[in-house]
C-alpha positions in Angstrom: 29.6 3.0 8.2 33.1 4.3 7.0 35.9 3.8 8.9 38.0 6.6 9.6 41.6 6.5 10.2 44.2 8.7 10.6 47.8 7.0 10.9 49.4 8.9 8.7 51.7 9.8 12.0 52.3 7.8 15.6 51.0 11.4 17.2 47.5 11.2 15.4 47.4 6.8 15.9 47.5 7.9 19.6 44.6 9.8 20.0 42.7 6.4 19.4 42.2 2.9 17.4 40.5 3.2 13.9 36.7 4.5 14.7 33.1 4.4 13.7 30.9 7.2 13.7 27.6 7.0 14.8 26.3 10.1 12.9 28.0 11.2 9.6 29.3 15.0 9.0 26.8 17.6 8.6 28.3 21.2 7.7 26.7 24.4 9.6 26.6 27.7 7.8 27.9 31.2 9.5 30.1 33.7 8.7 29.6 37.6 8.7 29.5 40.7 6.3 30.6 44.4 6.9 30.9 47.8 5.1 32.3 50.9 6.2 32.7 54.4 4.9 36.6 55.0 5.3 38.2 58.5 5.0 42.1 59.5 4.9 44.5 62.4 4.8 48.1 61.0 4.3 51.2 62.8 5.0 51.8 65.8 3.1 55.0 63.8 1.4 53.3 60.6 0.5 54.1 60.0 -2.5 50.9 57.1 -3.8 48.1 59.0 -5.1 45.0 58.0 -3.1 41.5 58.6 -2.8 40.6 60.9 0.2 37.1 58.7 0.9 36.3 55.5 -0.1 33.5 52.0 0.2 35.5 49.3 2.0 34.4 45.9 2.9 34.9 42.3 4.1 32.8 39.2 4.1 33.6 35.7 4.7 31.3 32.8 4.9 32.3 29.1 7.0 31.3 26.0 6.1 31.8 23.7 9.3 30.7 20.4 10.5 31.8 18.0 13.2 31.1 14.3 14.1 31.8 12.4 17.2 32.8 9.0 17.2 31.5 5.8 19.2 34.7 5.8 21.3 34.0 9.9 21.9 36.8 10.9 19.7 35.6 14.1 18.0 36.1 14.4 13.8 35.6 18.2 12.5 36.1 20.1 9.3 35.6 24.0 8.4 36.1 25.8 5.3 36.5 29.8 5.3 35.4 31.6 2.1 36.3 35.2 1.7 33.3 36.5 -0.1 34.8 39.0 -2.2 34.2 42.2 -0.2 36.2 44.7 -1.5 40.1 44.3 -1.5 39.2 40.2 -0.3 38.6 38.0 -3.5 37.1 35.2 -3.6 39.3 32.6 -2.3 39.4 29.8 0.5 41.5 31.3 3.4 41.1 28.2 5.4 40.3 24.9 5.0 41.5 22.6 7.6 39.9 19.3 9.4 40.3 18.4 13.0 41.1 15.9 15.5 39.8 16.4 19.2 40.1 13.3 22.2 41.5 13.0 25.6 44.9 14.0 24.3 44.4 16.9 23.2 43.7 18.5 19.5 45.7 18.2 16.2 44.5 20.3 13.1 45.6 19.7 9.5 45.0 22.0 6.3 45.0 25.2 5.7 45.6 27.4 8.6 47.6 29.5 11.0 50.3 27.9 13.6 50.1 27.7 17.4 51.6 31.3 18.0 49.2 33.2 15.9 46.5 30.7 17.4 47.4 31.5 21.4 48.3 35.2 20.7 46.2 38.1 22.6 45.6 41.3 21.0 45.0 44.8 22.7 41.1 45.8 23.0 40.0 46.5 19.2 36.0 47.6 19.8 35.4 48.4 15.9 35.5 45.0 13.5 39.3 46.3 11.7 41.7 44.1 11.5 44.4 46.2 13.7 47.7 44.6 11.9 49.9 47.2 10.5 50.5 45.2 7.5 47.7 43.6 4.8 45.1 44.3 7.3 41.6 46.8 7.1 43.8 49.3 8.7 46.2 49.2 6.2 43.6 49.7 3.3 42.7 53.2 5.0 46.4 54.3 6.6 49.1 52.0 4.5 52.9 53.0 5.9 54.4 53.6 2.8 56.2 52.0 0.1 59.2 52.3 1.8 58.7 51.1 5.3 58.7 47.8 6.1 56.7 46.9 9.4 56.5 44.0 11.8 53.2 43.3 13.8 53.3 42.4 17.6 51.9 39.1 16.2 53.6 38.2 12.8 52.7 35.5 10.5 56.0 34.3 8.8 54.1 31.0 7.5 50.5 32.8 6.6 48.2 30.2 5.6 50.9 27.9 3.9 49.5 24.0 5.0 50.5 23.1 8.4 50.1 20.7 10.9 49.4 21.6 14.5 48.8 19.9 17.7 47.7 21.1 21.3 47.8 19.0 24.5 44.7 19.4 27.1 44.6 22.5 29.3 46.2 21.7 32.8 45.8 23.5 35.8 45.2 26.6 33.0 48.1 25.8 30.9 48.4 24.2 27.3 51.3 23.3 25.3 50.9 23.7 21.3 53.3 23.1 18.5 53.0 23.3 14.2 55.0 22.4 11.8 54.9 24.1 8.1 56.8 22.6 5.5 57.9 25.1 2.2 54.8 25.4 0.1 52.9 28.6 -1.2 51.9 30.5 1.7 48.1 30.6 0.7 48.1 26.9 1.5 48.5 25.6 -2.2 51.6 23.5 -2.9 54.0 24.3 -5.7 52.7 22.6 -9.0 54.4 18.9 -9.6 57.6 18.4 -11.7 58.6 14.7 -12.1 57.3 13.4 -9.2 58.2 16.4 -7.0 56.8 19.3 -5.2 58.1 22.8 -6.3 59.6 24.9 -3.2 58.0 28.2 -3.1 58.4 29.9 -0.3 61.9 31.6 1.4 62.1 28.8 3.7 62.8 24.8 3.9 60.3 24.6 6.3 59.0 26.3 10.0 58.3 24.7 13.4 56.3 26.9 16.2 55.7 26.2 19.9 53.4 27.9 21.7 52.5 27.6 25.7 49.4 29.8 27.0 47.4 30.3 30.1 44.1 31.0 31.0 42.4 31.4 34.5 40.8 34.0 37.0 42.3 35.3 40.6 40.1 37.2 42.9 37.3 38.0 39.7 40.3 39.0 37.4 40.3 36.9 34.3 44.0 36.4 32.6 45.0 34.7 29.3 48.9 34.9 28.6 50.9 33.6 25.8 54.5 32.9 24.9 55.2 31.4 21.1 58.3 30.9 19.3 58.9 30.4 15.5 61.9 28.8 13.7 61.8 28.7 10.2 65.0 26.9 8.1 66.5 29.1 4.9 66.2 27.8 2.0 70.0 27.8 0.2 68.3 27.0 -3.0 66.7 30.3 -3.5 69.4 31.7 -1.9 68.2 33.0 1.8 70.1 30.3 3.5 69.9 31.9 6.8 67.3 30.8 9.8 65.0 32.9 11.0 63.5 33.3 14.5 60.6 35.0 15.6 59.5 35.4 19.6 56.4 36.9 20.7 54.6 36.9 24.0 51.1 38.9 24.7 48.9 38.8 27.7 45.4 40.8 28.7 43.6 40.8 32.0 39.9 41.7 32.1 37.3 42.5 34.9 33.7 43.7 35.2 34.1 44.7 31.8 37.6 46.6 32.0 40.6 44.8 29.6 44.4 45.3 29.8 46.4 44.0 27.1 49.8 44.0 25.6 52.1 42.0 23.1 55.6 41.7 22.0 57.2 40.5 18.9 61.5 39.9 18.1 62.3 38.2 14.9 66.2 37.8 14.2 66.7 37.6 10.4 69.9 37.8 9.6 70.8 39.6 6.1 70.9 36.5 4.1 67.1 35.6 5.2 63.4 35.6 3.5 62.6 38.1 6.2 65.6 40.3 6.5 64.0 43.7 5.9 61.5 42.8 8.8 64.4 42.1 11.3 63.5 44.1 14.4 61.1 44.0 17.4 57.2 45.4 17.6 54.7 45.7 20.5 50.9 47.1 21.6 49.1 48.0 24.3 45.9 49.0 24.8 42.6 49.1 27.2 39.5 48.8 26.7 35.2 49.1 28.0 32.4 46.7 27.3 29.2 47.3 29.2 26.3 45.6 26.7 25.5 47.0 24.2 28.6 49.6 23.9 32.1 49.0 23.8 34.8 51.4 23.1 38.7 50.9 23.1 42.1 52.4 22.6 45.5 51.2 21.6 49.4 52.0 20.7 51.4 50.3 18.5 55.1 50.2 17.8 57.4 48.5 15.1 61.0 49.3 14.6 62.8 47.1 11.4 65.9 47.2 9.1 63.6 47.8 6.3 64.9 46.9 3.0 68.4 46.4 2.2 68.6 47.0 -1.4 68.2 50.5 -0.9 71.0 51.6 1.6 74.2 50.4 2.9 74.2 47.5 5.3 76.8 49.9 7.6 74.1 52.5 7.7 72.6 52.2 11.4 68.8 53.6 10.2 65.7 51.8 10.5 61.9 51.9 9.5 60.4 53.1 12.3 56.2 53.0 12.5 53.9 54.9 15.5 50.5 54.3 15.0 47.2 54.7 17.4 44.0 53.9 17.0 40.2 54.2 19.0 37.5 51.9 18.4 33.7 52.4 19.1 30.6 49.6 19.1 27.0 49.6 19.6 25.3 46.7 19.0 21.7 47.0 17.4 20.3 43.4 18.0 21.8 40.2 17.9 24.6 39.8 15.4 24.4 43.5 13.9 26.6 46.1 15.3 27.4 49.8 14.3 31.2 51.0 14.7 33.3 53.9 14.2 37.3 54.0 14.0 39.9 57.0 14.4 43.4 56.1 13.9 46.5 58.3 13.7 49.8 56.9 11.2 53.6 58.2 11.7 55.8 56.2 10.0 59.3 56.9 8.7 61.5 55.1 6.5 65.1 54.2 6.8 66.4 56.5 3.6 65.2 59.3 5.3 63.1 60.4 2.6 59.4 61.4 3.8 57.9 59.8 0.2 58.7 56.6 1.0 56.9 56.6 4.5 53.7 58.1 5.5 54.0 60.8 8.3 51.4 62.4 10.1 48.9 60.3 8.5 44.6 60.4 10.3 42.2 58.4 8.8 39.3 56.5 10.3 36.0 54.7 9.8 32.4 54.1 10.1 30.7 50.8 9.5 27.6 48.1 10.2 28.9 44.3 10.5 26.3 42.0 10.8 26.8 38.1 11.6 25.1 35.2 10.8 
């Protein structure tokens, strides 16, 4: 057998003494496809041509595996293909491995840190991503050239390679923290030049915390979360200033009824990577699941400085984004499900100028997702 150690840190060396495994890795395969038929009306001052209807998709396909050790210290790996649907090309989103004992879980690779990880979203019952930026809603309702928005849960470090850690859940609650240091945010460091690693991101590097809850009272189930991101300016390329990003979310659920809601406050200063996204963002939303239907509605929010080379710093105006959206589900068998989305876009930008947001904006959906 190989022997498996990880002491590349005193953290990892703790979880246990170097290891065999009694079985090696074998990797499962799973993943998902889905197609919908979208259909859009922008604001009558949106200024991108666009198609009015349109073939949209996404497909990714994981590669995972897992091995436990003869001490009972668990070794995993997964690999996340995006299979090209679409505006998705083919790329590994994620690639990470894993670390799992008594004292908790550390991940290394390719991923997401601990706030995205412990983050609850409002009730989304058709399969679009519900971000307001990058996402499947976006595709069909963008906000506009000139708008810059913040989600209730935004990703300053993407998928840039990280290292995360969670403690065991006690009594409900778990702590988690990340650290991210300045590398391309799809997870691929900056080519070598003499023996050193190019910076190439805004930032020096980024710590998160997270702490999140789960439990039931009286048949109500509740998760809550509260993360906080600090990410150190990088003078070099000349956004010296820190940025700070809070967020907090929670949903409570019960014989098929869910309540959620989310908040998000990043402070970046003028002198920042992030400074046109300086501002605050939240969602709410409820929704149904009574097998095999579901159906949902939500409200979202963001409010930003939007982009400083194109006003005054003095001038008090900001992007400003209102955007609602209903979900639908029907499930035809195991792992195949029929959705429909509606959503409604307002967003303004800070100039004041109608072309450069997208006001009064409907577009929605209908797809078939299946999962294998």
């Amino acid at each position: 057998m190989k022997r498996f150690a990880l002491c590349s840190s005193a953290l990892v060396c703790g979880f246990a003494t170097v290891a065999q495994a009694s079985d090696p890795v074998q990797l499962s395969l799973g993943g998902y496809m889905e197609y919908w038929v979208a259909g859009a009306s922008p604001g009558d001052d949106f200024a991108t041509p666009v198609n009015s209807f349109d073939l949209q998709g996404d497909s990714q396909i994981y590669f995972s595996g897992k091995t436990v050790l003869d001490n009972g210290l668990e070794i995993g790996t997964r690999v996340q293909v995006s299979a090209g649907s679409d505006y998705n090309a083919q790329y590994v989103q994620r690639s990470y491995a894993w670390v799992s004992g008594n004292y908790g879980k550390a991940i290394f690779g390719k991923y997401r840190d601990v706030v995205w990880l412990t983050h609850n979203y409002a009730p989304e019952a058709s399969h679009l991503d519900s971000g307001l930026g990058g996402s499947d809603y976006y595709q069909i309702l963008p906000t506009g050239n000139g708008v810059r928005a913040l989600d209730p849960n935004q990703k300053p470090t993407n998928y840039a390679n990280k290292f995360l850690y969670l403690t065991p859940r006690v009594h409900g609650f778990q702590l988690g923290a990340s650290f991210t240091p300045s590398n391309n945010s799809s997870g691929d460091d900056a080519s070598a030049t003499s023996e050193t690693i190019v910076k190439d991101a805004g930032f020096d590097h980024a710590w998160a915390t997270a702490l999140s809850y789960g439990g039931s009272f009286s048949g109500v189930k509740v998760n809550a979360s509260v993360g906080y991101n600090f990410m150190n300016g990088n003078g070099d390329a000349g956004t010296s200033a820190n940025v700070h990003n809070f967020q907090t979310s929670a949903v409570l659920s019960y014989q098929g009824f869910s309540v959620a809601g989310g908040f998000n406050r990043m402070v970046a200063p003028t002198d920042s990577f992030y400074a046109a996204r300086d501002g605050h963002a939240w969602e709410v939303g409820v929704g149904y699941t009574e097998w095999p239907y579901m159906v949902s509605l939500a409200y979202v929010s963001s409010s930003t400085r939007g982009d400083l080379a194109s006003y005054p710093i003095s001038v008090n105006a900001h992007d400003e984004v209102d955007f609602y959206r209903m979900g639908a589900r029907y499930n035809l068998g195991a792992g195949v499900d029929l959705w429909a989305a509606l959503a409604y876009l307002d967003s303004r930008s800070h100039t004041g100028n109608a072309a450069d947001g997208n006001e009064g904006a409907i577009g929605g959906a209908v797809g078939l997702r299946v999962d294998f």
